[in-house]
MIVEXVEX-818975 format. One record per residue: residue in three letters; z negated, y, x negated of N, C-alpha, C in turn. Coordinates in steps of 0.1 Angstrom, whole numbers, plus 5000, padded with zeros to 4 digits. Atoms other than C-alpha are relative to their C-alpha. Layout:
<lodo ALA <Z Y X> <Z Y X> <Z Y X>>,
...
END
This chain:
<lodo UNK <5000 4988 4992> <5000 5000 5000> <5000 5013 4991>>,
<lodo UNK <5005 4987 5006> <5005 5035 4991> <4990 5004 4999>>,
<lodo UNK <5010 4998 4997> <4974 5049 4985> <5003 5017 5005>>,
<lodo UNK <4996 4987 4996> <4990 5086 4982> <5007 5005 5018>>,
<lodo UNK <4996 5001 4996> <5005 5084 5010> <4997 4998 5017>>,
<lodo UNK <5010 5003 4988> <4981 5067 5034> <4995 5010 4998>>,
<lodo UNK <5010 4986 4993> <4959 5097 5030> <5009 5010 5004>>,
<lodo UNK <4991 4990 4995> <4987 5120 5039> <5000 4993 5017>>,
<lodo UNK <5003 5004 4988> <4985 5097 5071> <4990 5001 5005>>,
<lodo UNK <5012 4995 4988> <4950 5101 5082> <4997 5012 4998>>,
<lodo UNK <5004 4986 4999> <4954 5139 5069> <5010 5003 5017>>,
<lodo UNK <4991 5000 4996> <4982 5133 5097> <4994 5000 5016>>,
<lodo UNK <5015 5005 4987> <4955 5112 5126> <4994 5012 5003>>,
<lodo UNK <5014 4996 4998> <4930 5138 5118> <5004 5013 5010>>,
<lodo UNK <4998 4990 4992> <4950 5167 5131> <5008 5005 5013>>,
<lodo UNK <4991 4999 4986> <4973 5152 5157> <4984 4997 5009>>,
<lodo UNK <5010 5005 4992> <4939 5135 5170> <4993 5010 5008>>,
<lodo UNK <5014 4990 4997> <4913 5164 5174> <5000 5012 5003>>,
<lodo UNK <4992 4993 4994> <4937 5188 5187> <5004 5000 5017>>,
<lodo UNK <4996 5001 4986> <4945 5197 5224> <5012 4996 5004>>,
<lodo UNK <4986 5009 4998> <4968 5175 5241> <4995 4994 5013>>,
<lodo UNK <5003 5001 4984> <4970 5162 5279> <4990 4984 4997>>,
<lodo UNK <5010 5008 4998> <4947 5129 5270> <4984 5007 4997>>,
<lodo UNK <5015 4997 5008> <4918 5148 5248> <5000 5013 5015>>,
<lodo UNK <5006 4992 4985> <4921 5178 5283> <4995 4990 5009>>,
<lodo UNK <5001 5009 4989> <4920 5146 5304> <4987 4997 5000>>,
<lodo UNK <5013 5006 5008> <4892 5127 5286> <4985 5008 5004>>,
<lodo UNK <5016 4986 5005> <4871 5160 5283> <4999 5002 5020>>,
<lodo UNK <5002 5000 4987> <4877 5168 5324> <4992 4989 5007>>,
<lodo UNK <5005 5016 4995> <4870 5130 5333> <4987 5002 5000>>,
<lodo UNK <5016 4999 5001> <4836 5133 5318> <4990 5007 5000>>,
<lodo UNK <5007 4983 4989> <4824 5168 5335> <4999 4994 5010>>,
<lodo UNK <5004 5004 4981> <4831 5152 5368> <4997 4988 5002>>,
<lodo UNK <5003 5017 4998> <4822 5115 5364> <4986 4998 4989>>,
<lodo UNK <5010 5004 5008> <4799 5116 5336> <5009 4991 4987>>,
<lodo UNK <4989 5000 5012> <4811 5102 5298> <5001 4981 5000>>,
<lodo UNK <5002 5015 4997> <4798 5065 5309> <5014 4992 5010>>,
<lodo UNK <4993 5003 4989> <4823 5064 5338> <5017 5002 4991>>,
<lodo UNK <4988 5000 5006> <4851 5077 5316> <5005 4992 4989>>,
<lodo UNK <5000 5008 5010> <4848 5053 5288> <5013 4987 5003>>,
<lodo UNK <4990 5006 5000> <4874 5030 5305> <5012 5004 4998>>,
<lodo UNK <4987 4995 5007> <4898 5055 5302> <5002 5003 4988>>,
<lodo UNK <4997 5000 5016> <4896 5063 5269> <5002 4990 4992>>,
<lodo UNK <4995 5014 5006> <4895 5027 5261> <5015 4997 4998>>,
<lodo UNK <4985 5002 4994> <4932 5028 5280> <5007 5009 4990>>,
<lodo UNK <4988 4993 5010> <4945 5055 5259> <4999 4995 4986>>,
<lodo UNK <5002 5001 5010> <4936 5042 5226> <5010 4980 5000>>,
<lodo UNK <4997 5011 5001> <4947 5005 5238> <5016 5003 5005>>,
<lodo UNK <4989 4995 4996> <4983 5025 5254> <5007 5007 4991>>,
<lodo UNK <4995 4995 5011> <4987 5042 5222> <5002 4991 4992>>,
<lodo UNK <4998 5009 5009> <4984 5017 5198> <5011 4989 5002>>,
<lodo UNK <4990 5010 4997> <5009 4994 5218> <5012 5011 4998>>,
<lodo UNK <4988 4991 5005> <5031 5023 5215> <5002 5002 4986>>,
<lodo UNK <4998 4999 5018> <5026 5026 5177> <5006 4996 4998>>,
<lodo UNK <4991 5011 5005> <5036 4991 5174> <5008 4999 4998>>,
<lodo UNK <4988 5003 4995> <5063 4994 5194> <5010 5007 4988>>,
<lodo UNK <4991 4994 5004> <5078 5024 5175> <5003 4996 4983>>,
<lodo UNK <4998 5003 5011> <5071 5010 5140> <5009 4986 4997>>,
<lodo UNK <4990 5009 5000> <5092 4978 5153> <5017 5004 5005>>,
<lodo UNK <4986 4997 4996> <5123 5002 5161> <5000 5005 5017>>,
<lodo UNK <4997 4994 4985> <5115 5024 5198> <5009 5005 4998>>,
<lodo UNK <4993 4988 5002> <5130 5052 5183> <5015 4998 5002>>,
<lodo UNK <4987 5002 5000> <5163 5034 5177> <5007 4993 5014>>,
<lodo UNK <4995 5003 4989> <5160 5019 5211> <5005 5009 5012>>,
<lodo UNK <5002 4988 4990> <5155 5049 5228> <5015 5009 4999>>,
<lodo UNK <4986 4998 4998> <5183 5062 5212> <5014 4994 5005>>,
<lodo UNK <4992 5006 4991> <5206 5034 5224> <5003 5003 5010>>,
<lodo UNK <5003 5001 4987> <5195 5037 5254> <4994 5009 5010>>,
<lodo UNK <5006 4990 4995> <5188 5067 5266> <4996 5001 5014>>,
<lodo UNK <5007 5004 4980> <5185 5061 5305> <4990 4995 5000>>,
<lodo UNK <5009 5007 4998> <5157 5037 5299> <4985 5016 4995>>,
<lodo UNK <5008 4984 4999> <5137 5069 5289> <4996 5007 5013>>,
<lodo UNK <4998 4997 4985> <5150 5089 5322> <4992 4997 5004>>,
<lodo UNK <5006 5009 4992> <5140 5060 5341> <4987 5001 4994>>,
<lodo UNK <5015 5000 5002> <5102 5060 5324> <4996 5013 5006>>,
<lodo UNK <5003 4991 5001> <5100 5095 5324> <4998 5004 5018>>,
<lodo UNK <5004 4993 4982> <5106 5103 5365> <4989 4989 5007>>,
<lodo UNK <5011 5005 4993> <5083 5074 5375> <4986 4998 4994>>,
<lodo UNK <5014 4989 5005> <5056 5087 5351> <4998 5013 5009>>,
<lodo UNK <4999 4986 4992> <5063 5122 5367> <4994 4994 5017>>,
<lodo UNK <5002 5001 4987> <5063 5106 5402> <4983 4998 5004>>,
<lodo UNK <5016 5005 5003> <5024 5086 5397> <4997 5013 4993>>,
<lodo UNK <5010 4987 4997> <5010 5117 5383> <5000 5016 5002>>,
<lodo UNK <5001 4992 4993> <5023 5142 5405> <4991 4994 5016>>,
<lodo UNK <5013 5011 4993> <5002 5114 5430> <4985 5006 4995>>,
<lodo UNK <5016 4997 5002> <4971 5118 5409> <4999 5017 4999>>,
<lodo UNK <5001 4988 4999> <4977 5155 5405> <4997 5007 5014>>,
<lodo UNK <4999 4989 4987> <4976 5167 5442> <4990 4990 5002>>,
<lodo UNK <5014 5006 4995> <4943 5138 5444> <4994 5011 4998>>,
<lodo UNK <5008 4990 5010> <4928 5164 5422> <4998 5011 5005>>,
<lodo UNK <4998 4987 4996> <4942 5194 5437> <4994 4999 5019>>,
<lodo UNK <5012 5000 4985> <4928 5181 5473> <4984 5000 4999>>,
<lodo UNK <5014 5000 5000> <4895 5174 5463> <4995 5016 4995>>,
<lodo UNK <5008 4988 5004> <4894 5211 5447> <5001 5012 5014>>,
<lodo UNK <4994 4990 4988> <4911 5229 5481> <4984 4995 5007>>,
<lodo UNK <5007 5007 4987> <4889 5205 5506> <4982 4992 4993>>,
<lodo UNK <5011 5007 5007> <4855 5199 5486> <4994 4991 5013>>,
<lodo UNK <5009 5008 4987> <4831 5172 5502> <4992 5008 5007>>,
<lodo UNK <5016 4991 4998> <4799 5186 5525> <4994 4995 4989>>,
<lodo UNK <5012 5001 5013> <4767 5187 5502> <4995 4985 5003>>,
<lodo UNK <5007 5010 5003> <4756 5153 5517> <5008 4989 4996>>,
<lodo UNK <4991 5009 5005> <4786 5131 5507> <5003 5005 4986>>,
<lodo UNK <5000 4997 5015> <4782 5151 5472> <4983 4992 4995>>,
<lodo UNK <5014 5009 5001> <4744 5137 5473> <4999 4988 4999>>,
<lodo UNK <5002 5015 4998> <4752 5100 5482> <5012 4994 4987>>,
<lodo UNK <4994 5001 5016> <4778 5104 5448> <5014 4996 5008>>,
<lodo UNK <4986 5006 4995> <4810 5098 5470> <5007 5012 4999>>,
<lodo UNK <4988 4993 5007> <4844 5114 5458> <5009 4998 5007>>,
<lodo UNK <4983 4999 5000> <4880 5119 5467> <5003 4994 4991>>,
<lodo UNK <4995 5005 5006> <4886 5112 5434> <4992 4990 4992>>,
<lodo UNK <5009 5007 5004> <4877 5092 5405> <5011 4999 4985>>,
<lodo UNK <4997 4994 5016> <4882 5085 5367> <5017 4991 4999>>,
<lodo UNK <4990 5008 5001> <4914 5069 5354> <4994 4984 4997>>,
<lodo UNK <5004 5012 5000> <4913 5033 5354> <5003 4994 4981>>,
<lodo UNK <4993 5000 5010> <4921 5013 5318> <5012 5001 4999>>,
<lodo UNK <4987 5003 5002> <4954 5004 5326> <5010 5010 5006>>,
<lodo UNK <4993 4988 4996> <4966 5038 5342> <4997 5007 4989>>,
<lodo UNK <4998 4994 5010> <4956 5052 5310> <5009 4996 4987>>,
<lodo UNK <4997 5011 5012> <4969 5027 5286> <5020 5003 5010>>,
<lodo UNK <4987 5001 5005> <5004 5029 5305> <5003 5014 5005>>,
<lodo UNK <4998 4983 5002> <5002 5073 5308> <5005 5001 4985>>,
<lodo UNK <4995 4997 5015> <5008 5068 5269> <5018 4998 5004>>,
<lodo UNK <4988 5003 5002> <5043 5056 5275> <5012 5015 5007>>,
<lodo UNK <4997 4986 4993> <5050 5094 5295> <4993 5008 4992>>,
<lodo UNK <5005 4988 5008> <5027 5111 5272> <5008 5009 4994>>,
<lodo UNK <4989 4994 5008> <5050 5138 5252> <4992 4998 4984>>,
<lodo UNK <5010 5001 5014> <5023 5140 5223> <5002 4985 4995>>,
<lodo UNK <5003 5013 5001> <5015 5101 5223> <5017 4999 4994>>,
<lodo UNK <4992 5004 5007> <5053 5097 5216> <5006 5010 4992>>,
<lodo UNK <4998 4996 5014> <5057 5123 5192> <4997 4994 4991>>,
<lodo UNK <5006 5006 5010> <5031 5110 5175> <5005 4988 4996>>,
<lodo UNK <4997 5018 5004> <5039 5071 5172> <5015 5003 4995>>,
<lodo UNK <4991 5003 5003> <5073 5078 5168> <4998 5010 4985>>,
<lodo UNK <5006 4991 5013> <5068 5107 5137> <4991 4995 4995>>,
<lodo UNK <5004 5009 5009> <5045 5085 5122> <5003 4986 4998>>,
<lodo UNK <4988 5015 5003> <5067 5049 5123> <5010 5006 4992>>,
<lodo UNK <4988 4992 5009> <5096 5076 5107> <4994 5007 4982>>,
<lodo UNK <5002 4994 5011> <5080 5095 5081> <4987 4993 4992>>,
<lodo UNK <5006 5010 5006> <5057 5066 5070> <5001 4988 4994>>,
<lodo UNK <4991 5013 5002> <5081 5037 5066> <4994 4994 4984>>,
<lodo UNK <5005 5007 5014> <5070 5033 5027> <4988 4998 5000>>,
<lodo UNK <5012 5003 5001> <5035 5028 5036> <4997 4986 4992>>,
<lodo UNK <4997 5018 5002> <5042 4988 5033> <5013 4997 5001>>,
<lodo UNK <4991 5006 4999> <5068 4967 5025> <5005 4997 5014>>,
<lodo UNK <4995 5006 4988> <5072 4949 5060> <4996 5010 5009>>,
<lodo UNK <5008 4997 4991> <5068 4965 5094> <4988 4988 5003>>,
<lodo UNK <5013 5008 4995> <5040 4940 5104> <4990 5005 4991>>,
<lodo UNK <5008 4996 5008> <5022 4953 5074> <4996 5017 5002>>,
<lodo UNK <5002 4983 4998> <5028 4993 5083> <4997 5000 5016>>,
<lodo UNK <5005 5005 4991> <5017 4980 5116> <4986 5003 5003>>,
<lodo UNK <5014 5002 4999> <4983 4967 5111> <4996 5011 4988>>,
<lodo UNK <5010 4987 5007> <4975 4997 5084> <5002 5011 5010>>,
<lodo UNK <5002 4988 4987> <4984 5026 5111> <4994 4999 5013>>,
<lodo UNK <5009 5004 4989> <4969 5010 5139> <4983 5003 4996>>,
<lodo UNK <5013 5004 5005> <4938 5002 5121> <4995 5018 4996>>,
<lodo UNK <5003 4987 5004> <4939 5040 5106> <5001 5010 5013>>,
<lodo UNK <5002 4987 4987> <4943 5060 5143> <4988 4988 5007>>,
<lodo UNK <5020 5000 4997> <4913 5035 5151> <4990 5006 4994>>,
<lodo UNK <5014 4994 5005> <4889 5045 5129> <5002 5014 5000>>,
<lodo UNK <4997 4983 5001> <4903 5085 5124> <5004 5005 5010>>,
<lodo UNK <4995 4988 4985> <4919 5093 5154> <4993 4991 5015>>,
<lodo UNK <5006 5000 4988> <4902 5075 5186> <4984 5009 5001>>,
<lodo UNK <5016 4991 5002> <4866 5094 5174> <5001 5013 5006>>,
<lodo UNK <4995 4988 4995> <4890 5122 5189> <4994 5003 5011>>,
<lodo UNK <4998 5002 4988> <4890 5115 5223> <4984 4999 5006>>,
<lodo UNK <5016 5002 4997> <4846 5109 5224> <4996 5011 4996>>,
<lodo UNK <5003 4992 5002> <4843 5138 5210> <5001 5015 5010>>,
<lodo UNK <4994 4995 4988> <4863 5157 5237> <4993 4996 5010>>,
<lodo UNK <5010 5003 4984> <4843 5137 5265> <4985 5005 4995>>,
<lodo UNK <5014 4991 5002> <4811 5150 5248> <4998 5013 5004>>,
<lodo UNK <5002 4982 4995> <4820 5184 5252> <5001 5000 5015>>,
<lodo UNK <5002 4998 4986> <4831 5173 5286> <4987 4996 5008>>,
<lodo UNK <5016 5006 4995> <4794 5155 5294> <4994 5011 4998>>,
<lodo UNK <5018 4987 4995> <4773 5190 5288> <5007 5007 5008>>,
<lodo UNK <4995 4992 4988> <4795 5204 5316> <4994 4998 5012>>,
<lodo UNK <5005 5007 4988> <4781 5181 5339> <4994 5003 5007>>,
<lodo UNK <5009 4995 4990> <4753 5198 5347> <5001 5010 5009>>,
<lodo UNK <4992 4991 4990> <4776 5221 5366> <5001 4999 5014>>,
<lodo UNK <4994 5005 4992> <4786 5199 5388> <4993 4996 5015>>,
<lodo UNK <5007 5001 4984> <4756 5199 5416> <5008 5012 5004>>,
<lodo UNK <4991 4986 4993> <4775 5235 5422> <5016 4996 5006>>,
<lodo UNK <4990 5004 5000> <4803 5227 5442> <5012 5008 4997>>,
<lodo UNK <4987 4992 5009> <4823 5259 5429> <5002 4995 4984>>,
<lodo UNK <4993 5005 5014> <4823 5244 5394> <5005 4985 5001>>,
<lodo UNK <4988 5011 4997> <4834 5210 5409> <5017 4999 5003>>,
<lodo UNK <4990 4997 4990> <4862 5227 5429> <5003 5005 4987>>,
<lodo UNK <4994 4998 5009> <4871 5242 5394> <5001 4992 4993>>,
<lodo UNK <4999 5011 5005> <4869 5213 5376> <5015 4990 5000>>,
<lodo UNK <4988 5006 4992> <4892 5195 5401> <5011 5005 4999>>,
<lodo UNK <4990 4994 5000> <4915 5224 5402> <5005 4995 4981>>,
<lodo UNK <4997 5000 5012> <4917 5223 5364> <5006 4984 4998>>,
<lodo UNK <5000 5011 5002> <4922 5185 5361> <5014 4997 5009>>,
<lodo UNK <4989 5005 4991> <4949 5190 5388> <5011 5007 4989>>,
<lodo UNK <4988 4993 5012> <4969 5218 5365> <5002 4996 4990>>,
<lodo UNK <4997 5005 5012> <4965 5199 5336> <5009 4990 4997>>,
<lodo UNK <4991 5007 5000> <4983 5171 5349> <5015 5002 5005>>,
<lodo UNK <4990 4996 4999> <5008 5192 5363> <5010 5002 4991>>,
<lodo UNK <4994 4995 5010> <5016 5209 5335> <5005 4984 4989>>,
<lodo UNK <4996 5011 5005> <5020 5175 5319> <5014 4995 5004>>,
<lodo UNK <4986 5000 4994> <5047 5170 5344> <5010 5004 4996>>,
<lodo UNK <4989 4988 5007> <5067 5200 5332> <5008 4993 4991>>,
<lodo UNK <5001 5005 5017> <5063 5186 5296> <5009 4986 5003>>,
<lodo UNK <4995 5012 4997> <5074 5155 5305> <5017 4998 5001>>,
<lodo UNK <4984 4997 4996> <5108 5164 5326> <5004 5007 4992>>,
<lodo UNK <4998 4995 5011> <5116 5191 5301> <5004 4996 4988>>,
<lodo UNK <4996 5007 5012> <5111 5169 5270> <5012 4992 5001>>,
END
């Protein structure tokens, strides 16, 4: 392995990771309005939806994608479609808040991302596929084989770059205590709704 080279990679993790980006806004919202215990499956999902993405791209996405450029399209509008869905969940629960006693008994409109809605948001993410693909390209001499520049980049945005995304739900857990207020719920909600809007944009756009 390079050694020069790898550290140019987790100088690479450290500052795509810990940087704003529609998972680390997600992450950080999730765990204001659920708590950082409740969100923990999603972050699980993005870290287990990225890394399948890594894979992928260090076994040749890029060149697939170029092939094939419809199969893109096709991901991209039925990414868009599911979370313009969870977007207007978000954006109801901030218009139509609960009464105070259905906020008392802990019952929601919405709720956190699940693993597997997070894990396949990476394949729509714009960030998530800059990244994987920009680091399968400009990494290639890490290791001789892909299988080898595989398990060292995988292994290096686990330890360097998932610490991202817990760090981000921390900040989002001392918000929490906001949340018996239902105007900072109803902002919350709103925010979590724009955020995946705007992802949308990003998305069709890209």
């Amino acid at each position: 392995m390079d050694m020069a080279l790898w550290f140019g990679l987790v100088g690479f993790i450290l500052a795509m990771s810990y940087t704003p980006g529609p998972n680390n806004l997600m992450v950080m919202s999730s765990s204001a309005l659920f708590g950082f215990k409740r969100t923990l499956p999603h972050w699980f999902g993005v870290n287990v939806g990225f890394n399948l993405l890594l894979v992928a791209a260090v076994f040749g996405l890029g060149e697939l994608v170029a092939r094939y450029p419809v199969s893109l399209t096709v991901v991209k509008i039925g990414g868009a479609v599911w979370l313009a869905w969870m977007s207007w969940k978000f954006a109801s629960a901030a218009i139509n808040p609960l009464p105070a006693a259905q906020r008392a008994e802990g019952k929601t409109r919405t709720r956190p991302f699940r693993t597997w809605e997070a894990a396949l948001f990476q394949i729509v993410n714009p960030k998530a596929l800059m990244m994987t693909i920009s680091a399968a390209g400009a990494y290639v001499a890490l290791a001789d084989t892909a299988p080898e520049r595989a398990l060292i980049m995988v292994a290096s945005f686990v330890v360097f770059g998932s610490p991202g995304g817990l760090a981000w739900m921390l900040a989002g857990g001392t918000m929490k205590r906001f949340m018996s207020d239902p105007r900072w719920a109803r902002i919350l909600n709103a925010g979590i709704a724009a955020t995946i809007a705007a992802t949308i944009l990003m998305i069709l756009a890209g």
